[in-house]
C-alpha positions as CSV (number, residue, x, y, z in Angstrom):
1,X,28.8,-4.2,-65.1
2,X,25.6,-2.0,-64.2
3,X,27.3,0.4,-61.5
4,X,24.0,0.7,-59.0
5,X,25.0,-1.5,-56.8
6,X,29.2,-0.6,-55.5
7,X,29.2,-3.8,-54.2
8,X,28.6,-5.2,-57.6
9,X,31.8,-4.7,-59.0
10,X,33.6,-6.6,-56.3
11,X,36.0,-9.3,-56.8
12,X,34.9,-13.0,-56.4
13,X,35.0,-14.7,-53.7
14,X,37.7,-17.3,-53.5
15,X,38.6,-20.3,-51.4
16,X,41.9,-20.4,-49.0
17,X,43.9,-21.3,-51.8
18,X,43.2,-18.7,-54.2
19,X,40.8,-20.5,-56.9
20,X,37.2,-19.2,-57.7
21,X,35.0,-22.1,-55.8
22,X,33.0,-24.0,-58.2
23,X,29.3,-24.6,-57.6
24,X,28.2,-27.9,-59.2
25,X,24.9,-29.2,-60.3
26,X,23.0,-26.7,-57.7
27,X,19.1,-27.0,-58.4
28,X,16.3,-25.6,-56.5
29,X,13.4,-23.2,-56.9
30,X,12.8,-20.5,-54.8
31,X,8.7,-19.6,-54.0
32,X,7.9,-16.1,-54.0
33,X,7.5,-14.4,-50.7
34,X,10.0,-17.3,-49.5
35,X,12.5,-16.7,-47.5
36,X,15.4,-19.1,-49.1
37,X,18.5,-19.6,-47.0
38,X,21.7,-20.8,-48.5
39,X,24.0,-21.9,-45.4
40,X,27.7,-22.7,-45.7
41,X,31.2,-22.5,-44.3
42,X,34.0,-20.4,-46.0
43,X,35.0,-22.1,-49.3
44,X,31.6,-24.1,-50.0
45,X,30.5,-21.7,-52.9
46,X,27.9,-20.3,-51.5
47,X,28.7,-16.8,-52.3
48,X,29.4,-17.9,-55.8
49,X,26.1,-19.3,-55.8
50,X,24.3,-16.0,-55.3
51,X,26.8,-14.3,-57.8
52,X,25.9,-16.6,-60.7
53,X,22.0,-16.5,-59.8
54,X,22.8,-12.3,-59.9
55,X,24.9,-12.6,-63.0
56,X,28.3,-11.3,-61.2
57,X,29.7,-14.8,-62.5
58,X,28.3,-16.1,-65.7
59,X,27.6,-19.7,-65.4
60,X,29.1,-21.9,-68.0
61,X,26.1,-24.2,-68.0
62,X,22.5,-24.4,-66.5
63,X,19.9,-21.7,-66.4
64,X,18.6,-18.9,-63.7
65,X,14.9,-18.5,-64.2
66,X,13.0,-15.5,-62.8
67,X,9.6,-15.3,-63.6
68,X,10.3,-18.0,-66.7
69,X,12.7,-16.1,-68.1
70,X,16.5,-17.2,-68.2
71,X,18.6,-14.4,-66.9
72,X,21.7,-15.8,-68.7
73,X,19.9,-14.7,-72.0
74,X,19.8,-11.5,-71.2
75,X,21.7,-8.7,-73.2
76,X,23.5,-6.0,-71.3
77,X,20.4,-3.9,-71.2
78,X,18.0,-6.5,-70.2
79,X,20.5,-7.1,-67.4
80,X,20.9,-3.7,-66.0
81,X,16.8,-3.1,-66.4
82,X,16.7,-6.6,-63.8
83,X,18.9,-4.8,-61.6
84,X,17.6,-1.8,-61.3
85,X,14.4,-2.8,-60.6
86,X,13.7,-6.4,-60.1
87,X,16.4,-7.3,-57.7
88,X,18.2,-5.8,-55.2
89,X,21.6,-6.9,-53.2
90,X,23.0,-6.4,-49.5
91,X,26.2,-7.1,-49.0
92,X,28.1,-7.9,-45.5
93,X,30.3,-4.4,-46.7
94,X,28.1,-1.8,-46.5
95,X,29.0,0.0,-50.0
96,X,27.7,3.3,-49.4
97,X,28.7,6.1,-50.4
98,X,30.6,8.3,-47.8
99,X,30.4,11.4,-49.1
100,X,26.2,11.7,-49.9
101,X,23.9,11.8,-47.2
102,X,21.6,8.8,-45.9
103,X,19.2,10.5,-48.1
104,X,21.1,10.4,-51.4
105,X,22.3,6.7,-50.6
106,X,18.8,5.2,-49.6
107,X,17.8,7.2,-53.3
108,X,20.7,6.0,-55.7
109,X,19.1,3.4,-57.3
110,X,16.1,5.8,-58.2
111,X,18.3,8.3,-59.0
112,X,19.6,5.6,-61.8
113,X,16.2,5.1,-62.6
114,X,16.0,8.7,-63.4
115,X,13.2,9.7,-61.1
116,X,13.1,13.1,-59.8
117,X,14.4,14.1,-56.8
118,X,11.0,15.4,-55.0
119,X,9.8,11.4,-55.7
120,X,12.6,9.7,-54.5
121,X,13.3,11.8,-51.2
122,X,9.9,10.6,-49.7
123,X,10.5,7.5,-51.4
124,X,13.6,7.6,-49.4
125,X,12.2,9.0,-46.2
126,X,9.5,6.1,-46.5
127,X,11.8,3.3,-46.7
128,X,14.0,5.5,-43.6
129,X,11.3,4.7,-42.0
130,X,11.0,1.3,-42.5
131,X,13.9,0.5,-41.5
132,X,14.2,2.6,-38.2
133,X,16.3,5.4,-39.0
134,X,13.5,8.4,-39.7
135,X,14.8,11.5,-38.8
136,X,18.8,10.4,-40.0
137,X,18.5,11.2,-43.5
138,X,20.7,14.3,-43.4
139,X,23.7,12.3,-41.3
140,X,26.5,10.9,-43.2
141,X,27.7,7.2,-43.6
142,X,30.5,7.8,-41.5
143,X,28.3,9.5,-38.4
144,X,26.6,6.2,-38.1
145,X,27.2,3.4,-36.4
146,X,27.9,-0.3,-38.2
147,X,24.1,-1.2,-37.1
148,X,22.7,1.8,-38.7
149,X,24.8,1.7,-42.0
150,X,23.5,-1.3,-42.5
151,X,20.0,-0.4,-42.4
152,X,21.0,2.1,-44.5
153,X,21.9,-0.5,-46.9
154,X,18.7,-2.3,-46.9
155,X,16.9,0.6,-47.1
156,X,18.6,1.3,-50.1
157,X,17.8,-1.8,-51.1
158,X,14.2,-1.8,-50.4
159,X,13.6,1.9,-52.2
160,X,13.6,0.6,-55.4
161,X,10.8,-1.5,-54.5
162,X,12.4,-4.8,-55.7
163,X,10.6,-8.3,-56.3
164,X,14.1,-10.0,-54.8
165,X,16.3,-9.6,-52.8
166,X,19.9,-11.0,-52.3
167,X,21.7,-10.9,-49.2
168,X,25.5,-12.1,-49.3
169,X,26.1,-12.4,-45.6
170,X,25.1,-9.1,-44.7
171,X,25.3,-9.3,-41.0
172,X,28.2,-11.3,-40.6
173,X,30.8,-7.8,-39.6
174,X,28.3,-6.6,-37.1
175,X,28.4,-7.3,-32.8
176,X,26.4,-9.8,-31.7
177,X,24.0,-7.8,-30.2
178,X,23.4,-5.5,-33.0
179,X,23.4,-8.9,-35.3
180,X,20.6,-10.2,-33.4
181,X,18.3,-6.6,-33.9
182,X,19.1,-7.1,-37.7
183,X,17.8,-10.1,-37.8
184,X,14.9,-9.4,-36.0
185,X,14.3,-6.0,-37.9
186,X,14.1,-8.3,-41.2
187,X,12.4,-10.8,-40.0
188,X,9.4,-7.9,-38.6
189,X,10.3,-7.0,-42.0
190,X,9.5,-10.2,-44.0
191,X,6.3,-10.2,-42.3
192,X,4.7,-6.6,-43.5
193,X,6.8,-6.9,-47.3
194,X,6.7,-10.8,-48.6
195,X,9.3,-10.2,-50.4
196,X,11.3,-13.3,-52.0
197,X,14.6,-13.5,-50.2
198,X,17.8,-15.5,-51.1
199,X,19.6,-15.0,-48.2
200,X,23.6,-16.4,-47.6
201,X,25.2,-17.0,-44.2
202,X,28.0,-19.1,-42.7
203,X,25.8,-19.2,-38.9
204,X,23.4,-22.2,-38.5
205,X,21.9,-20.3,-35.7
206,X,21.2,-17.3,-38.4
207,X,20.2,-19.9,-41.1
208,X,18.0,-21.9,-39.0
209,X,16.3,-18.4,-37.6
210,X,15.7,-17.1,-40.6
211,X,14.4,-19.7,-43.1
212,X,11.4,-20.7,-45.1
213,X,13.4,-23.0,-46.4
214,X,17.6,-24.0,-46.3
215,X,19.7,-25.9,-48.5
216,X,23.4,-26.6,-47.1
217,X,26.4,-26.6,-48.9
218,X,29.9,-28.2,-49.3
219,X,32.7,-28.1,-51.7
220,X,30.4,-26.4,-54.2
221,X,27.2,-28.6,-54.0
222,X,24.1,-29.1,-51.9
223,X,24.6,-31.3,-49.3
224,X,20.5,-31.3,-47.8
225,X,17.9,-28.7,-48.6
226,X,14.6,-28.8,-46.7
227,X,13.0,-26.3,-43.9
228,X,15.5,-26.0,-40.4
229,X,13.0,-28.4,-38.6
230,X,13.4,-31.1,-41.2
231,X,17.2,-30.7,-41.4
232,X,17.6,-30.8,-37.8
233,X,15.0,-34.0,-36.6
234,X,16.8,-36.1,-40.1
235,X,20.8,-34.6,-40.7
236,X,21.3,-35.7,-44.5
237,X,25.1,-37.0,-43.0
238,X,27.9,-35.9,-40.5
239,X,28.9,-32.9,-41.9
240,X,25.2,-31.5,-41.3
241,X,24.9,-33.5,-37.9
242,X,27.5,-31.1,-37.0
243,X,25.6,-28.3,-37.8
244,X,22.6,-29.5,-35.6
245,X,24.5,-30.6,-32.5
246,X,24.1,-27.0,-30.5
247,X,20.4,-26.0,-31.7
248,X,18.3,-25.4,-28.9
249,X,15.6,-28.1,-30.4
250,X,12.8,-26.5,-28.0
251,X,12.4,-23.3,-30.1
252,X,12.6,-25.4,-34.2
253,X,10.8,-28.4,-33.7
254,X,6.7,-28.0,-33.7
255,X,4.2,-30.3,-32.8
256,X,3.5,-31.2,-36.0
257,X,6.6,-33.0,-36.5
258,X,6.6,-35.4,-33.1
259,X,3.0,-36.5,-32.9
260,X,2.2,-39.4,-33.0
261,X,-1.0,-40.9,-34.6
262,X,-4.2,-40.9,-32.3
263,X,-5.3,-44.4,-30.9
264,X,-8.5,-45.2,-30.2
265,X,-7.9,-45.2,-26.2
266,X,-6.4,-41.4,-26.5
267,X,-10.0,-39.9,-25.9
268,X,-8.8,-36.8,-27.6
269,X,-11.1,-34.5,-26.7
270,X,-10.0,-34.4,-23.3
271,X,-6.8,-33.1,-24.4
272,X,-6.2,-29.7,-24.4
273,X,-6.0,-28.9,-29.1
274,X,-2.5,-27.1,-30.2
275,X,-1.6,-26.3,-33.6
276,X,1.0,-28.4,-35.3
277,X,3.1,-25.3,-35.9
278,X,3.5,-24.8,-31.8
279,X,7.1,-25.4,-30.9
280,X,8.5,-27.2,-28.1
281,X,9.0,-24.5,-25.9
282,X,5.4,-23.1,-25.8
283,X,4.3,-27.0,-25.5
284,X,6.0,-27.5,-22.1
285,X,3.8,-25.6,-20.2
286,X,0.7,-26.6,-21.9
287,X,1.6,-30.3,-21.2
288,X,2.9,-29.7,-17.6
289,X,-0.7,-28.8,-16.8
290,X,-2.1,-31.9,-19.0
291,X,0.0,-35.0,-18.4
292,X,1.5,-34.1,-21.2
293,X,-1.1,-35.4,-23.6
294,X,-1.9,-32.6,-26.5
295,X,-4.5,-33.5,-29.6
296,X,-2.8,-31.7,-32.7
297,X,-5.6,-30.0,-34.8
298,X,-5.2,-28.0,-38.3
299,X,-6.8,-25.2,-38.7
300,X,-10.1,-26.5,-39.3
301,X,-10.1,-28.1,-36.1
302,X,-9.2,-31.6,-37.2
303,X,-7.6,-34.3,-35.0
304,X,-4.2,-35.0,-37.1
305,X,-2.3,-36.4,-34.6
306,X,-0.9,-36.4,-30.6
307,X,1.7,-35.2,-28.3
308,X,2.6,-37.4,-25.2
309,X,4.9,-37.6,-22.6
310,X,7.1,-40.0,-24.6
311,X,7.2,-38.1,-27.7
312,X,8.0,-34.9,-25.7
313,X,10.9,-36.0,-23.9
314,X,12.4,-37.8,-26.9
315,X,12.2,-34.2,-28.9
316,X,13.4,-32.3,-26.0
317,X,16.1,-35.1,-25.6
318,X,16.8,-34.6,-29.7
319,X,16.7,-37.9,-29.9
320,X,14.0,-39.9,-33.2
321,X,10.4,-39.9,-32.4
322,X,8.4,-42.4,-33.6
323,X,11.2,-44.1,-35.6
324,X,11.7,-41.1,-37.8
C-alpha cells in the first residue's frame, strides 16, 4: 500500500456489528469537472464505495474505469503512479504529519514524486494560497486550528495537481460554523479548478449543497441517483422522502423545474424573462412585483416555459407541480 496518503493505510470502515459493509451492484459514471456526491447514513457502504473506486478494498467483481482504463488491472506500480498523481484523497482525520511544517505537509506528495525542494515549496506556497492559509507555512499541525488543518489537507491534496479528487467525509469532525466556510471554500474552489470530485457525506444538507450530481445509498446499494433538485421534487421511496422532509425547497428548486408550458392566452412577453436555473428564493421577489407570472427563457432567449402563481405556491408548499 503506496504510503503518500497516511490516511491510506487506515482500516475499513465497518458497520455496528463489526462486518466490512458490502456495496452491491453500484453503477454510475462520474463526468469530468463533476462534482459527484455519494450521500448515506453510517453503515450504507458509502465509504466502502470510495475505497474500492481508490483501490483500498479490491473489488471481487466489476470494474473502476478512469479515463478507459480499469484500475483493478493495475500492477502495484501502475497503482502507486495513479496515486501519486492522478488522484488525490481527503479524509474527515486530517493525517498530517505533526512533526513537519504546513510547508513540508502541503509538499509530501511532491516530495514522493521526487521533485526538488525549490519546486515544490512555491508549489506549496501556491496551493497555501489557495486555500487561505498564505503566510502559515512555517506553523505546525498542532498550532492550527481543526478548520485550518483541514485546509491543510486539501492543499495537500490539490499540490500534486490531481485530475480527481476523493473526499471521505472530510468535514464531518469540524463546528458547524467552520463546516459551513469549508464548504464554501470548496465550492469558490470548484468554480476556479473543475476538478472531478467524488465527494462522501452522511448530511443531506452538505449533499444537496454541494452536488452536480447525488446518488443515495442504503444497505450497500443505490437507492436514487439524479441532481438534489430531481431527488427532492420526485423521492425514489420513504427512506429518501425522509431525507427531503427539512430542505428549505426555496434555495434547490429552479424555475426550470415548475413551469408550466405557455398557453396561448399567457402573452409572454409581458412577463418579466428568468432563467430556468433561477431558484425559488430569487423568484419571490421578481413575481411579487409581476402577479407572479415569469416567461422561462434559455439562454438564447427562447420562451420554454412559465411560472404562475399556482406553480409557485405549490413549490414553495413542496407539494407536485403540474402532476410531476
Amino acid at each position: 500500500m503506496d504510503s503518500l496518503e497516511p490516511g491510506w493505510t487506515k482500516a475499513d470502515v465497518l458497520e455496528q456489528t463489526g462486518h466490512v459493509v458490502a456495496v452491491k451492484d453500484v453503477s454510475f459514471e462520474v463526468k469530468e469537472g463533476e462534482t459527484f456526491v455519494v450521500m448515506g447514513l453510517s453503515g450504507s457502504g458509502k465509504s466502502t464505495l470510495v475505497r474500492c473506486l481508490t483501490r483500498l478494498t479490491d473489488p471481487t467483481a466489476g470494474q473502476v474505469l478512469m479515463d478507459g482504463e480499469d484500475v483493478l488491472a493495475m500492477n502495484d506500480a501502475e497503482l502507486r503512479a495513479l496515486r501519486r498523481r492522478k488522484m488525490s484523497m481527503v479524509f474527515q482525520h486530517f493525517g498530517l504529519f505533526p512533526h513537519r511544517k504546513v510547508i513540508d505537509n502541503v509538499a509530501y506528495g511532491l516530495e514522493v514524486q521526487k521533485i526538488d525542494k525549490k519546486q515544490r515549496y512555491e508549489r506549496a506556497n501556491e496551493v497555501l494560497e489557495i486555500v487561505g492559509l498564505s503566510g502559515w507555512g512555517d506553523y505546525y499541525p498542532g498550532e492550527l486550528s481543526g478548520g485550518m488543518q483541514q485546509r491543510v489537507g486539501l492543499a495537500r491534496a490539490l499540490a500534486v495537481d490531481p485530475e480527481i479528487l476523493f473526499f471521505d467525509e472530510p468535514f464531518s469532525a469540524l463546528d458547524p460554523l467552520i463546516r459551513r466556510e469549508m464548504q464554501d471554500e470548496l465550492i469558490r474552489l470548484q468554480e476556479h479548478m473543475q476538478k472531478t470530485i467524488v465527494f462522501i457525506t452522511h448530511d443531506f444538507l452538505e449533499a444537496i449543497k454541494l452536488a452536480d450530481y447525488l446518488a443515495i445509498m442504503k444497505d450497500g446499494e443505490v437507492v436514487q441517483m439524479g441532481t438534489s433538485q430531481n431527488i427532492i421534487l420526485h423521492p425514489a421511496d420513504d427512506y429518501v422522502q425522509e431525507f427531503t422532509e427539512d430542505v428549505p425547497h426555496s434555495r434547490v428548486v429552479t424555475a426550470g423545474a415548475i413551469m408550466r408550458p405557455p398557453q396561448p392566452d399567457d402573452e409572454p412577453e409581458q412577463f418579466p424573462a428568468v432563467h430556468p436555473e433561477t431558484t425559488l428564493h430569487d423568484l419571490v421577489p421578481i413575481a411579487a412585483e409581476y402577479d407572479a407570472r415569469l416567461s422561462v427563457r434559455n439562454e438564447g432567449g427562447d420562451l420554454i416555459g412559465i411560472v404562475d402563481r399556482r406553480t409557485l405556491m405549490l413549490a414553495l408548499a413542496g407539494q407536485k407541480v403540474n402532476g410531476s
